[in-house]
N, C-alpha and C positions, 0 to 999 in steps of 0.2 A: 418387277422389272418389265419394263416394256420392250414389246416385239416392233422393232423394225421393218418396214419396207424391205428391207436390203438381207436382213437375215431370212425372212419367208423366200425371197428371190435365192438367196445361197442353198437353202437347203432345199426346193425346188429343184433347183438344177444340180443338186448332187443326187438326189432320187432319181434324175433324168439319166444323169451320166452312167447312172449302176444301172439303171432299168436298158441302158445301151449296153453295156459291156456282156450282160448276161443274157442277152438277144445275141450279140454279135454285129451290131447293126454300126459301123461307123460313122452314115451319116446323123443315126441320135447319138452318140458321141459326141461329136462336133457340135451338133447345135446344141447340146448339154453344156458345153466348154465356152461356146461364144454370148451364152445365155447367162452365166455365173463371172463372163468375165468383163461383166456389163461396170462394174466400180468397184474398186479395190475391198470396199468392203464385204460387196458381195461375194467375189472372189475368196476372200477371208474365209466367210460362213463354206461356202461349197467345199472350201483347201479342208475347215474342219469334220463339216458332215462327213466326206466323201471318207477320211482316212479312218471316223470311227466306222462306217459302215465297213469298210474293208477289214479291220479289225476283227470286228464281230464276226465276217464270215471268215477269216483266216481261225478265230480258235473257233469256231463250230465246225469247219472241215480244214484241217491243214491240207488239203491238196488242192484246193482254191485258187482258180489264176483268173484274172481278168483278162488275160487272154485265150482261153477257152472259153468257148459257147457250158452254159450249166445246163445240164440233163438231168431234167425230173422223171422221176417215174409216174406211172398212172395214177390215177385218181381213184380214190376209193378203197375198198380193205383189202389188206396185203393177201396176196396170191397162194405167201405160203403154209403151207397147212392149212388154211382155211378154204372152207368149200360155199 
């Protein structure tokens, strides 16, 4: 099966629109949105990537909103009980 122009451009700009949401940043948002809504097809790919991605982070943490900012914690080995 061959890869399209238009599905790299869809799922492109669904990693765009998630890497917005979970920043909090509206305007990648937006230019995530006007990027994937460049021709229906692409628009297609993004409408798909976009809802599995959500998915996957909905059953890995059901308290998951795209509209909250996500908080990681630090980097490196957990703090507790470890010294």
């Amino acid at each position: 099966m061959a890869i399209s122009t238009e599905q790299i451009a869809g799922e492109t700009a669904a990693l765009d629109l998630m890497r917005g949401y979970l920043a909090g940043d509206p305007e990648a948002i937006a230019a995530a949105a006007a990027a994937g809504a460049v021709c229906p097809t692409t628009a297609a790919y993004m409408r798909r990537q976009a809802s599995g991605l959500l998915a996957e982070a909905v059953l890995a943490d059901p308290g998951f909103s795209p509209y909250r900012r996500a908080v990681m914690g630090p980097a490196g080995p957990r703090a507790a009980g470890s010294a």
